[in-house]
PDBQT receptor file of N, H, CA, C and O in Angstrom, charges set to zero:
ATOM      1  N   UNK A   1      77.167  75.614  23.310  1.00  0.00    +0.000 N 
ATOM      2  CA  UNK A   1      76.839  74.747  24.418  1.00  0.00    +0.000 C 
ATOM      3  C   UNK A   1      77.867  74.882  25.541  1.00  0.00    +0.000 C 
ATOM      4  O   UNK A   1      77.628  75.019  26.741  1.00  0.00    +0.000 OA
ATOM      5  N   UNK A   2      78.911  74.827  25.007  1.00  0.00    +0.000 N 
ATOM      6  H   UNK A   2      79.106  74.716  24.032  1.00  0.00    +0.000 HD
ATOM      7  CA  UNK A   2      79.567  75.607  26.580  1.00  0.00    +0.000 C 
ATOM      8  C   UNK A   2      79.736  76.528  27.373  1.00  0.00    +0.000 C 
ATOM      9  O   UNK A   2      80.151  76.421  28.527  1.00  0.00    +0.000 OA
ATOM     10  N   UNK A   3      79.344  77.759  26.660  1.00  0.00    +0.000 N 
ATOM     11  H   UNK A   3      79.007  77.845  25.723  1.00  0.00    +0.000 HD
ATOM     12  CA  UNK A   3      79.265  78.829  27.747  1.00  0.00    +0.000 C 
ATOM     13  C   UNK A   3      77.942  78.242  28.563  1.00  0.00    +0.000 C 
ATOM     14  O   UNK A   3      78.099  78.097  29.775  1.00  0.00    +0.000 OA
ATOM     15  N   UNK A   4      76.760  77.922  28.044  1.00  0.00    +0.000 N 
ATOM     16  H   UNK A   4      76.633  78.039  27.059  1.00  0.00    +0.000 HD
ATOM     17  CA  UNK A   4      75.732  77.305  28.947  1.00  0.00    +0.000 C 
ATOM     18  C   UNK A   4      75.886  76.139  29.581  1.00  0.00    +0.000 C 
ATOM     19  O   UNK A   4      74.844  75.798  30.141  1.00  0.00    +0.000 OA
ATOM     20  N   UNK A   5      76.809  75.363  29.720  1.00  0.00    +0.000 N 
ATOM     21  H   UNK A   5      77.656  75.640  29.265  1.00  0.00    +0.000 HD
ATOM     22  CA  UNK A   5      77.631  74.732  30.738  1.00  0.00    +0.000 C 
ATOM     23  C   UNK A   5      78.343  75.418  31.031  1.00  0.00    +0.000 C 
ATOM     24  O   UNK A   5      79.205  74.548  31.155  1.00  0.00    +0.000 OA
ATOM     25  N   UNK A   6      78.851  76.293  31.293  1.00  0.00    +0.000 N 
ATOM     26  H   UNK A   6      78.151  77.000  31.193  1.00  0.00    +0.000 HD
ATOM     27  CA  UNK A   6      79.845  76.974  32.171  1.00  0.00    +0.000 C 
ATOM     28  C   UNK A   6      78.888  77.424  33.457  1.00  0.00    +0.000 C 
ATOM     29  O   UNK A   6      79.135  77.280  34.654  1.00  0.00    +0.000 OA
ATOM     30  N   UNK A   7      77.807  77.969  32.875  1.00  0.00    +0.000 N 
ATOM     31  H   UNK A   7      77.606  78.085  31.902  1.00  0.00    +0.000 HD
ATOM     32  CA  UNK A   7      76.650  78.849  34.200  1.00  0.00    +0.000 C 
ATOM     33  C   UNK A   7      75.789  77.549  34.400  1.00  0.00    +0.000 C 
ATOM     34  O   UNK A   7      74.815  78.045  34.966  1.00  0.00    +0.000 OA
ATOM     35  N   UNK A   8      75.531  76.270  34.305  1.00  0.00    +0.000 N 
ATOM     36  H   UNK A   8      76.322  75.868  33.845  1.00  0.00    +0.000 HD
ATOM     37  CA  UNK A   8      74.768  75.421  34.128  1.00  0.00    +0.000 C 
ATOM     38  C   UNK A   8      74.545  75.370  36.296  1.00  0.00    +0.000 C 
ATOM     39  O   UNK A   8      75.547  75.501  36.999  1.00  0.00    +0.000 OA
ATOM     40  N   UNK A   9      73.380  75.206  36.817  1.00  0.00    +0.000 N 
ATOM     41  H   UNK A   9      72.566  75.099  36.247  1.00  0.00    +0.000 HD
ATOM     42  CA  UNK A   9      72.747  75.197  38.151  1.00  0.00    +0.000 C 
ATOM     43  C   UNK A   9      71.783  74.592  37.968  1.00  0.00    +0.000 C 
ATOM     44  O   UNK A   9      70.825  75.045  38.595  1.00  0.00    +0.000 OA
ATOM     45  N   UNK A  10      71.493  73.401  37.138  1.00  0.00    +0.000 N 
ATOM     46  H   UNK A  10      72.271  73.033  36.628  1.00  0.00    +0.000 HD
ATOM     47  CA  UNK A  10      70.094  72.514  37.279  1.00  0.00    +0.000 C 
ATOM     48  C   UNK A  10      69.453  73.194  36.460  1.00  0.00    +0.000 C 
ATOM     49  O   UNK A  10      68.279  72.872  36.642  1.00  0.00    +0.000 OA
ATOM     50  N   UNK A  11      69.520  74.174  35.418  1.00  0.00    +0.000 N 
ATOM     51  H   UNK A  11      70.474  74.436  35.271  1.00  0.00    +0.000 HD
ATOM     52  CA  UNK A  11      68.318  74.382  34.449  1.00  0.00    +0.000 C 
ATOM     53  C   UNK A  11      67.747  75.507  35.136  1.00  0.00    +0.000 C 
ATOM     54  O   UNK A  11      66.632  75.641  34.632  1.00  0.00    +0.000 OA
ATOM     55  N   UNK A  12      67.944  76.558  36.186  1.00  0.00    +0.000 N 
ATOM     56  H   UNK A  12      68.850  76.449  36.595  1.00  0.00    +0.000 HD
ATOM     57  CA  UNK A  12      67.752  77.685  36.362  1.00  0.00    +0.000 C 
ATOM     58  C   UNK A  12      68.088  79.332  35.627  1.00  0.00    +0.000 C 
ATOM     59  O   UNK A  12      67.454  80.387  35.617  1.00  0.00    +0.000 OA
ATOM     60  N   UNK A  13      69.293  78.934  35.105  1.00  0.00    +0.000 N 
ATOM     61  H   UNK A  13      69.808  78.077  35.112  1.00  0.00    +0.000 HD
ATOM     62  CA  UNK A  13      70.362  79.607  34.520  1.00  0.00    +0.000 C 
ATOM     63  C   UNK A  13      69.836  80.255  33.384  1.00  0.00    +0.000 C 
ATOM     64  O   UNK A  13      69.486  79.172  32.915  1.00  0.00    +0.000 OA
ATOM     65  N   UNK A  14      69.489  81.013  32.572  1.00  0.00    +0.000 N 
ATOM     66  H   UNK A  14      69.774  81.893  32.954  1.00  0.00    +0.000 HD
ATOM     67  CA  UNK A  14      69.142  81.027  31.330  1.00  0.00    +0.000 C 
ATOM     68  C   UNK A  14      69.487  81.877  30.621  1.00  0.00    +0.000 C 
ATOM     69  O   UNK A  14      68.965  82.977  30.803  1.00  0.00    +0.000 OA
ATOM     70  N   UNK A  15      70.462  81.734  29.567  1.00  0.00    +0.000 N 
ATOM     71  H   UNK A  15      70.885  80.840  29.419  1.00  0.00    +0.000 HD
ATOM     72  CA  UNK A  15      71.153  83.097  28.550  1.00  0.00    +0.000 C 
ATOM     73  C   UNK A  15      70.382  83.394  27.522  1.00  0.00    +0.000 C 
ATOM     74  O   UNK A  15      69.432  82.648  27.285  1.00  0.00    +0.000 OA
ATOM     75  N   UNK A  16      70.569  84.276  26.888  1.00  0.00    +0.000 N 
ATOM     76  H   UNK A  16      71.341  84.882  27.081  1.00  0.00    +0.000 HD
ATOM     77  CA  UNK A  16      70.234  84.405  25.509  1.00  0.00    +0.000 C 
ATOM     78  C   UNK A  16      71.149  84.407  24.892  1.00  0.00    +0.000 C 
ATOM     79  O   UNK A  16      72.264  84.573  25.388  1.00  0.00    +0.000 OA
ATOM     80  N   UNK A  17      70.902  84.189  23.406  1.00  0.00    +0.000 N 
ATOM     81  H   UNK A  17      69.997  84.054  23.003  1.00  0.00    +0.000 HD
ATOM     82  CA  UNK A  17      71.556  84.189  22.308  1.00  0.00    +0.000 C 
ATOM     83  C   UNK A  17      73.138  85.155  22.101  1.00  0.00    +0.000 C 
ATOM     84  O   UNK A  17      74.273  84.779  21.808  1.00  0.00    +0.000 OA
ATOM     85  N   UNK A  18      72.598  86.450  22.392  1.00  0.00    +0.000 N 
ATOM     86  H   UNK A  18      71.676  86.756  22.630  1.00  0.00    +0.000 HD
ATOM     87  CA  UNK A  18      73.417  87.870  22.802  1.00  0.00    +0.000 C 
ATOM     88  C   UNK A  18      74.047  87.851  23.797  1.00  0.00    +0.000 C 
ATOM     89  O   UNK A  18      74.961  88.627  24.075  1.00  0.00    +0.000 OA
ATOM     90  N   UNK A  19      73.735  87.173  24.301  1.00  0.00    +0.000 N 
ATOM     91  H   UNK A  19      72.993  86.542  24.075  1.00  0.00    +0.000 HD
ATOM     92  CA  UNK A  19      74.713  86.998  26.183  1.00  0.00    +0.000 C 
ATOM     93  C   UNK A  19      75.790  85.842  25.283  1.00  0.00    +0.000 C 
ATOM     94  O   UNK A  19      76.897  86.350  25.101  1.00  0.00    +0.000 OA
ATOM     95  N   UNK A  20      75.659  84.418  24.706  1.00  0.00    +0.000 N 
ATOM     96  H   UNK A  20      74.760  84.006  24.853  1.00  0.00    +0.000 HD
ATOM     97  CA  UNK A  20      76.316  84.273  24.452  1.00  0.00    +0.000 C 
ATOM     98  C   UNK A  20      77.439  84.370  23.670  1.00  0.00    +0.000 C 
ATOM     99  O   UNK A  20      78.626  84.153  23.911  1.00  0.00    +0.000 OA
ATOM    100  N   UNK A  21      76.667  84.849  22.384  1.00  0.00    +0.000 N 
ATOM    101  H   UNK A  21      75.702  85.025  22.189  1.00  0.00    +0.000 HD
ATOM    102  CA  UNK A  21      77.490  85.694  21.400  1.00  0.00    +0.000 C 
ATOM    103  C   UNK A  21      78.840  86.454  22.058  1.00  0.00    +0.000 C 
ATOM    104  O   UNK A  21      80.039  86.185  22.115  1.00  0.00    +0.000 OA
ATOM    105  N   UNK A  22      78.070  87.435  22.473  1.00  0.00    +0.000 N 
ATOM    106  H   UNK A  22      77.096  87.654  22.427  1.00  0.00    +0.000 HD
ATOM    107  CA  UNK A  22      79.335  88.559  23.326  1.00  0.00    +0.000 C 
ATOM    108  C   UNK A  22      80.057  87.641  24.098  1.00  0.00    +0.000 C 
ATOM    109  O   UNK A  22      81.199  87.847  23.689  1.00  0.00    +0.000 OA
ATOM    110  N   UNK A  23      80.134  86.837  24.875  1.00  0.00    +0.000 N 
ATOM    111  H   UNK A  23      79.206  86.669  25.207  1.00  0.00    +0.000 HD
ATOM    112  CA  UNK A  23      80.975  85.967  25.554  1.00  0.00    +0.000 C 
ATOM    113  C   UNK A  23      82.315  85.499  24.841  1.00  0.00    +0.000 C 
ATOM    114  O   UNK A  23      83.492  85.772  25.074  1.00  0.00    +0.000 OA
ATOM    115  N   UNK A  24      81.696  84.677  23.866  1.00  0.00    +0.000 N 
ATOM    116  H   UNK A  24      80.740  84.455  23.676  1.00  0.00    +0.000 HD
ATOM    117  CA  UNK A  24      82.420  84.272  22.815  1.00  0.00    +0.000 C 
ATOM    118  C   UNK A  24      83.024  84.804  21.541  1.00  0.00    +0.000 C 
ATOM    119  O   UNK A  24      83.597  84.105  20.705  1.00  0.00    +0.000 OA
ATOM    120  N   UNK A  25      82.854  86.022  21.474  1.00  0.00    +0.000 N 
ATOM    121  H   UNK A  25      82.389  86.590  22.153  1.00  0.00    +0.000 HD
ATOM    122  CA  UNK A  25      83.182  86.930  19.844  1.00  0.00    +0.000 C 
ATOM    123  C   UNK A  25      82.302  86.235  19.469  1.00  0.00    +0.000 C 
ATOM    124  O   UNK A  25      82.516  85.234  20.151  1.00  0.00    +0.000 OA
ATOM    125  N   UNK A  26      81.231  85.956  18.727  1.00  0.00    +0.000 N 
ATOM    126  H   UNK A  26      81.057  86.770  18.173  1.00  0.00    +0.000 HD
ATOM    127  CA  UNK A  26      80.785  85.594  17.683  1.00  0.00    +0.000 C 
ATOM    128  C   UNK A  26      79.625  86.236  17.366  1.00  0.00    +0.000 C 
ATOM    129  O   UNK A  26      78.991  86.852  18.221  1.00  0.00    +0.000 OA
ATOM    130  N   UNK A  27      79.278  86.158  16.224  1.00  0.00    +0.000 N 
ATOM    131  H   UNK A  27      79.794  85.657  15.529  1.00  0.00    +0.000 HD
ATOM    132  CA  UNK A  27      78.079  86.947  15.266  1.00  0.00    +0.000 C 
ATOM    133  C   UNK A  27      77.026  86.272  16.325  1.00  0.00    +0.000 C 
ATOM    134  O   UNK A  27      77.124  85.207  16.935  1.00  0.00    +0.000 OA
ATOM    135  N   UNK A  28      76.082  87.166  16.335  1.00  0.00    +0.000 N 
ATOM    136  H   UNK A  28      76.002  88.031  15.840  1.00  0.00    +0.000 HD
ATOM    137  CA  UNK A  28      74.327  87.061  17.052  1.00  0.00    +0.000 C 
ATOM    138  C   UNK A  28      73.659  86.457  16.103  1.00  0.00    +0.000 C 
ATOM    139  O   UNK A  28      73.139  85.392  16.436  1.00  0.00    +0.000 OA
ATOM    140  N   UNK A  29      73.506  86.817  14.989  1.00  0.00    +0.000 N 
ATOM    141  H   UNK A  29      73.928  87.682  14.718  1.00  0.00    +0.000 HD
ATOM    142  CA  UNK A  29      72.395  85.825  13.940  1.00  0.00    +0.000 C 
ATOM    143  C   UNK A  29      73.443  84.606  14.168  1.00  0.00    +0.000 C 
ATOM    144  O   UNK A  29      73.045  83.800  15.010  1.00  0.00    +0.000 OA
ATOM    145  N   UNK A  30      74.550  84.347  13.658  1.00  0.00    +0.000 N 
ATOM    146  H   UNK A  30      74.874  85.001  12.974  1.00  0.00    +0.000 HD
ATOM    147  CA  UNK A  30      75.422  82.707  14.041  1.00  0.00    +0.000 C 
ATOM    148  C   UNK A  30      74.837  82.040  15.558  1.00  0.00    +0.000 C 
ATOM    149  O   UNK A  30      74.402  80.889  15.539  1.00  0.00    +0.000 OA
ATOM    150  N   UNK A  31      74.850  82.613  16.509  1.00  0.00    +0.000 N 
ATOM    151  H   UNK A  31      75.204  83.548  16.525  1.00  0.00    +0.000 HD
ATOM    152  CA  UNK A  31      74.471  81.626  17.541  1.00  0.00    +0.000 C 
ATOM    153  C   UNK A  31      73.018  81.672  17.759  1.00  0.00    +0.000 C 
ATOM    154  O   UNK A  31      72.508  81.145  18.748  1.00  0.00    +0.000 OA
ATOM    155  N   UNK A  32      72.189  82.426  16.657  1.00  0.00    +0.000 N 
ATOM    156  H   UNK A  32      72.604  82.853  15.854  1.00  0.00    +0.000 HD
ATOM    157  CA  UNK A  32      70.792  82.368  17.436  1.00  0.00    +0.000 C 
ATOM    158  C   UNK A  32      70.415  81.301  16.667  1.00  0.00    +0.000 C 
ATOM    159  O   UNK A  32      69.648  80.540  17.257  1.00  0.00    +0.000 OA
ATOM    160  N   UNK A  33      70.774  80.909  15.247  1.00  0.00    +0.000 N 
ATOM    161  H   UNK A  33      71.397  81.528  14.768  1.00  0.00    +0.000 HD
ATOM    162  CA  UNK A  33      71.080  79.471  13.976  1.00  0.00    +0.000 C 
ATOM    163  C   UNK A  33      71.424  78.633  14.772  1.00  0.00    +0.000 C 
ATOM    164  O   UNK A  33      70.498  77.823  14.733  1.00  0.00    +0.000 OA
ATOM    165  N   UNK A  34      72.248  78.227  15.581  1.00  0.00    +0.000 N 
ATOM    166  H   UNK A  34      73.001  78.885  15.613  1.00  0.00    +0.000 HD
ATOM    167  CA  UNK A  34      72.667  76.994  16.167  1.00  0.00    +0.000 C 
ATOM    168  C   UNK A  34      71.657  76.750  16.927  1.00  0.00    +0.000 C 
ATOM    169  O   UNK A  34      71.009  75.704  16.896  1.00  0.00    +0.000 OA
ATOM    170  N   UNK A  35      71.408  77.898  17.818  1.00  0.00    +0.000 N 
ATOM    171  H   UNK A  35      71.934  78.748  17.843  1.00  0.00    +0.000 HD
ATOM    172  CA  UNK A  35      70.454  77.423  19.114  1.00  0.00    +0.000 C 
ATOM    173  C   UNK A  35      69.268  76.844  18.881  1.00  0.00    +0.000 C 
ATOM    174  O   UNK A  35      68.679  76.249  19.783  1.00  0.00    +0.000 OA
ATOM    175  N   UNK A  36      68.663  76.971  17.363  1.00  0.00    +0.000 N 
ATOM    176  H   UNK A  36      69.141  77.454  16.630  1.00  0.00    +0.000 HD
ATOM    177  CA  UNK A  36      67.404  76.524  17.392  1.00  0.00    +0.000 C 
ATOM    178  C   UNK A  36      67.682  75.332  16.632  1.00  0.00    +0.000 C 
ATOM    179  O   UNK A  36      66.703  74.759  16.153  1.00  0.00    +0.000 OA
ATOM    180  N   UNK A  37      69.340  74.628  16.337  1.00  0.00    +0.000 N 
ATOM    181  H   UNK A  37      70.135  75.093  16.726  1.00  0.00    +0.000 HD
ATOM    182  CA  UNK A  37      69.250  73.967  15.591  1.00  0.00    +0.000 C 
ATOM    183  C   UNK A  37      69.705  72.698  16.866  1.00  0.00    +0.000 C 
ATOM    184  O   UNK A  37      69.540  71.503  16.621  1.00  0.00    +0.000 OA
ATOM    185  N   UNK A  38      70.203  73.118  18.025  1.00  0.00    +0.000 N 
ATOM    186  H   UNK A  38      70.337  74.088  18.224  1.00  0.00    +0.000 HD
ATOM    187  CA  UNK A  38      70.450  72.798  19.039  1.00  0.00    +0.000 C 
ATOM    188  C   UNK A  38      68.944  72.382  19.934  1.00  0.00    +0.000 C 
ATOM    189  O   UNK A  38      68.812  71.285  20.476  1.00  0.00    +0.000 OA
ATOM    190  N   UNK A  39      68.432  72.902  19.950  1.00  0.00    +0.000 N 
ATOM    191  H   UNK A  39      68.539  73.793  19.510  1.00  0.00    +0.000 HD
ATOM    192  CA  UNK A  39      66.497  72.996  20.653  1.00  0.00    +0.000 C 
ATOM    193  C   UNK A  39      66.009  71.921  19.652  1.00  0.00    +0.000 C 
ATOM    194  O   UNK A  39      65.275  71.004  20.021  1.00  0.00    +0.000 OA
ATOM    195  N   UNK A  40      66.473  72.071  18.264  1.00  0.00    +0.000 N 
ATOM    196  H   UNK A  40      67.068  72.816  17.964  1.00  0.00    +0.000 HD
ATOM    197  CA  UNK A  40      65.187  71.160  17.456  1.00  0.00    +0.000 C 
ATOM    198  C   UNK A  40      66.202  69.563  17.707  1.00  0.00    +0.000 C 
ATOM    199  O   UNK A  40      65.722  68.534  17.232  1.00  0.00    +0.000 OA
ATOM    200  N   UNK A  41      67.220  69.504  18.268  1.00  0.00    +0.000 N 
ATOM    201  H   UNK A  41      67.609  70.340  18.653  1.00  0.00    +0.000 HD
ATOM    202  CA  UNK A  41      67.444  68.396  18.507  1.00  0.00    +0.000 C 
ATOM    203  C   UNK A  41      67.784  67.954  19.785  1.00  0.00    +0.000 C 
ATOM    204  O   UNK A  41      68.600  67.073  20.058  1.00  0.00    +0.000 OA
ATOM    205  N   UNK A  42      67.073  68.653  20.594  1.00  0.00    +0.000 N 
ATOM    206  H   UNK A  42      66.410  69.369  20.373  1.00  0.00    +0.000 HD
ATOM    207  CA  UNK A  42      66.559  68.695  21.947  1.00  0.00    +0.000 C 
ATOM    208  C   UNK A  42      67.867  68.661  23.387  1.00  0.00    +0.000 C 
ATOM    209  O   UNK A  42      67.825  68.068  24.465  1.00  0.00    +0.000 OA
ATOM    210  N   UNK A  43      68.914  69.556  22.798  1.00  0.00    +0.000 N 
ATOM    211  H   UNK A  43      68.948  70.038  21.922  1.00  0.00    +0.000 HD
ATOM    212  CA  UNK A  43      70.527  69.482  23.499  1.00  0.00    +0.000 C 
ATOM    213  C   UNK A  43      69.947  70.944  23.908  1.00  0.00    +0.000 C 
ATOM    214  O   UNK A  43      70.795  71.233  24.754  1.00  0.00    +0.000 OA
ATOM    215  N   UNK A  44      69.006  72.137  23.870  1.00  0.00    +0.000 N 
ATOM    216  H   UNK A  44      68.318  71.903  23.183  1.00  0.00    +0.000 HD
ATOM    217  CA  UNK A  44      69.050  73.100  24.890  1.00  0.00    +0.000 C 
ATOM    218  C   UNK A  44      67.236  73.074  24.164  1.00  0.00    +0.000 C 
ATOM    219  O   UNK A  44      66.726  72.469  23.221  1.00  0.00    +0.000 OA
ATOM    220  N   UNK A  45      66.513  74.443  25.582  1.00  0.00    +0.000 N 
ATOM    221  H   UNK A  45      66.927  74.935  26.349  1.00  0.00    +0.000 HD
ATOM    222  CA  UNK A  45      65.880  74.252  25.364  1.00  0.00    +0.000 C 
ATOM    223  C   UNK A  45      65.515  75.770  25.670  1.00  0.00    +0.000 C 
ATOM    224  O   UNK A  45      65.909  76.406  26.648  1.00  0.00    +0.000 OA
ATOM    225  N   UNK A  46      64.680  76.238  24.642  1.00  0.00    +0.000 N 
ATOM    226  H   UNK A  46      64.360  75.722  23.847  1.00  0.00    +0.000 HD
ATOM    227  CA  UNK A  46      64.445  77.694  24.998  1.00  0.00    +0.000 C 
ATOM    228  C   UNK A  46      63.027  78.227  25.469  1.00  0.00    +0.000 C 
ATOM    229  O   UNK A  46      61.873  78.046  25.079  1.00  0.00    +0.000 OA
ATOM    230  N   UNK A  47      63.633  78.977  26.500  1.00  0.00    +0.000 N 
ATOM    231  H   UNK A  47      64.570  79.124  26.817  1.00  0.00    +0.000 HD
ATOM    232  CA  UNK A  47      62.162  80.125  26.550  1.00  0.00    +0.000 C 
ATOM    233  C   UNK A  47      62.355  81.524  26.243  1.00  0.00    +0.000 C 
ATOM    234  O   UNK A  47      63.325  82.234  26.510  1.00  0.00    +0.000 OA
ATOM    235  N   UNK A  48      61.057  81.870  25.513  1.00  0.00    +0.000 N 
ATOM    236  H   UNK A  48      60.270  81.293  25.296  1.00  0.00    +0.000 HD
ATOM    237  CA  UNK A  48      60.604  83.174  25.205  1.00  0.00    +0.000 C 
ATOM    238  C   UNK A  48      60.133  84.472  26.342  1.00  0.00    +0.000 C 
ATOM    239  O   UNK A  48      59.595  84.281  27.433  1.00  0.00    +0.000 OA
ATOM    240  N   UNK A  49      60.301  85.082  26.071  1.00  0.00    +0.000 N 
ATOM    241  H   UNK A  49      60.739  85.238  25.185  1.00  0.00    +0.000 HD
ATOM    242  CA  UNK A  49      60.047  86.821  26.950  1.00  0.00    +0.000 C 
ATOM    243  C   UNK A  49      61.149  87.220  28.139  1.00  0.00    +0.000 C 
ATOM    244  O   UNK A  49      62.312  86.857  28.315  1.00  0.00    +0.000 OA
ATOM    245  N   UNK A  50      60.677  87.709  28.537  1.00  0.00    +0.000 N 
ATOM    246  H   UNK A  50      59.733  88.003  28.393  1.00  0.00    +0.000 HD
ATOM    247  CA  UNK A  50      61.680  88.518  29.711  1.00  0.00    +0.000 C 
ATOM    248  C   UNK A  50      61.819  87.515  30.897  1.00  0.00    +0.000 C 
ATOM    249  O   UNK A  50      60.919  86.995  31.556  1.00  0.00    +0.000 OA
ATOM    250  N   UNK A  51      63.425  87.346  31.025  1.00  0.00    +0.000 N 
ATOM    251  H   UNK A  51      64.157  87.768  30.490  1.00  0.00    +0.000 HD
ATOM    252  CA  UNK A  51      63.514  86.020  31.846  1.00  0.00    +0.000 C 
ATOM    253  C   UNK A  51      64.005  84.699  31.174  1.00  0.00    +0.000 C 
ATOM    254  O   UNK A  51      64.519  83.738  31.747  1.00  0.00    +0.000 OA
ATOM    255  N   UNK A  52      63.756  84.841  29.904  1.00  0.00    +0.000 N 
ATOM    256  H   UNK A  52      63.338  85.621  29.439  1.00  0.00    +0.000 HD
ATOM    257  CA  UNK A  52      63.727  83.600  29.192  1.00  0.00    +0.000 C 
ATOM    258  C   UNK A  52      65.433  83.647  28.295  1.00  0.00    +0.000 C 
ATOM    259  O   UNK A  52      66.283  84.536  28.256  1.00  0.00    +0.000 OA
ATOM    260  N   UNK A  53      65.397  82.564  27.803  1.00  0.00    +0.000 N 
ATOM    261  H   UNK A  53      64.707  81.842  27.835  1.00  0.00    +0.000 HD
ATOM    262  CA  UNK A  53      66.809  82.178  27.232  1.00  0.00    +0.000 C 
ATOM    263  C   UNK A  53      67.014  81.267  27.232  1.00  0.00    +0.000 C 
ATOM    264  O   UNK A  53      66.102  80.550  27.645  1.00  0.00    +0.000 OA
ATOM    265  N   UNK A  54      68.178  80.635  26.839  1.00  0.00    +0.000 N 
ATOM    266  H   UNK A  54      68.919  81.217  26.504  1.00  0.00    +0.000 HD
ATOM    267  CA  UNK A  54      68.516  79.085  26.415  1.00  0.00    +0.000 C 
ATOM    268  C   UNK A  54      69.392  78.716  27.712  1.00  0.00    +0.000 C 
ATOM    269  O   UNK A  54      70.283  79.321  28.308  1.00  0.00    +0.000 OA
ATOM    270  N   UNK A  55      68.507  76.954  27.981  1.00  0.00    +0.000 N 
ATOM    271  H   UNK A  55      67.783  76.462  27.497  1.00  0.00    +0.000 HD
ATOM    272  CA  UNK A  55      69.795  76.535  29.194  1.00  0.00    +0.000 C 
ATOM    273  C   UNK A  55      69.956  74.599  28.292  1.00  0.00    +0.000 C 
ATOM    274  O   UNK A  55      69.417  74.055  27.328  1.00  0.00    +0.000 OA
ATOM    275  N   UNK A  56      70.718  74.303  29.052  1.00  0.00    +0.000 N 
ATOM    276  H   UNK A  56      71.155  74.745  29.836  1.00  0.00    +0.000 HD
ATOM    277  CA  UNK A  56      71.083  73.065  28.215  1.00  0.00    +0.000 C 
ATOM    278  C   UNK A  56      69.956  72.201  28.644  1.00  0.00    +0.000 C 
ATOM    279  O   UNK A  56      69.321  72.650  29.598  1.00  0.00    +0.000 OA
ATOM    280  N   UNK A  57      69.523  70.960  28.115  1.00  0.00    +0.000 N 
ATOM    281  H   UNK A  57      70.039  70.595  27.340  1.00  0.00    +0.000 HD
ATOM    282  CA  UNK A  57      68.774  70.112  28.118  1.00  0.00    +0.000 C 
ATOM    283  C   UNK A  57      68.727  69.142  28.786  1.00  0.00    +0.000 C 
ATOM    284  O   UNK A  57      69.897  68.757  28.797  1.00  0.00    +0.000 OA
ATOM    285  N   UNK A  58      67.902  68.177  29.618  1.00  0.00    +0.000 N 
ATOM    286  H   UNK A  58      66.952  68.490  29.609  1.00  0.00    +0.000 HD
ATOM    287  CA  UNK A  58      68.426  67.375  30.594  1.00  0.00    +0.000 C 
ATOM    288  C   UNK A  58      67.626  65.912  30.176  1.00  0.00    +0.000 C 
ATOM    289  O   UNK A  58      66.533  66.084  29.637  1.00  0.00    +0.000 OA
ATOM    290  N   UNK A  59      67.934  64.917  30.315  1.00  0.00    +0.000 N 
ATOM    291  H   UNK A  59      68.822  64.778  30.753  1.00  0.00    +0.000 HD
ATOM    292  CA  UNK A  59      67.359  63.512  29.892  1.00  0.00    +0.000 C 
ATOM    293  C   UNK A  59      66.620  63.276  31.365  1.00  0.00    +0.000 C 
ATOM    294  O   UNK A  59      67.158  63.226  32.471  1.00  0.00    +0.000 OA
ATOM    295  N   UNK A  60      65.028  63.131  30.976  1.00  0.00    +0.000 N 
ATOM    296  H   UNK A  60      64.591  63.172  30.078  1.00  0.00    +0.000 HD
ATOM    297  CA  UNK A  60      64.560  62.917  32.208  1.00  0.00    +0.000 C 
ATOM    298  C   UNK A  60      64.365  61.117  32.571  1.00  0.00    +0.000 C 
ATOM    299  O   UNK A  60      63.943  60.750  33.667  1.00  0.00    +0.000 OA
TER     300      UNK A  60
């Protein structure tokens, strides 16, 4: 969650899993586990295909 607050612009922004990984040293299967464990409790929110990636979640 913080590298996606670091680039955070209103929910435009959107990384993937691998963008963050490499940022941070860390294993790719490890942050792609969080992220959906992060999404299923609605703190980021992901999209699928080209373009798509995880940005943090906003309370409307």
């Amino acid at each position: 969650m913080s590298r996606l607050a670091e680039v955070w612009d209103g929910g435009n922004a959107r990384l993937s899993a691998s963008d963050i990984a490499d940022a941070r040293g860390l294993s790719r299967a490890m942050v792609a586990k969080l992220l959906v464990s992060l999404s299923q409790v609605r703190l980021v929110v992901g999209s699928p295909g080209p373009g798509g990636g995880y940005t943090l979640c906003r309370a409307r």
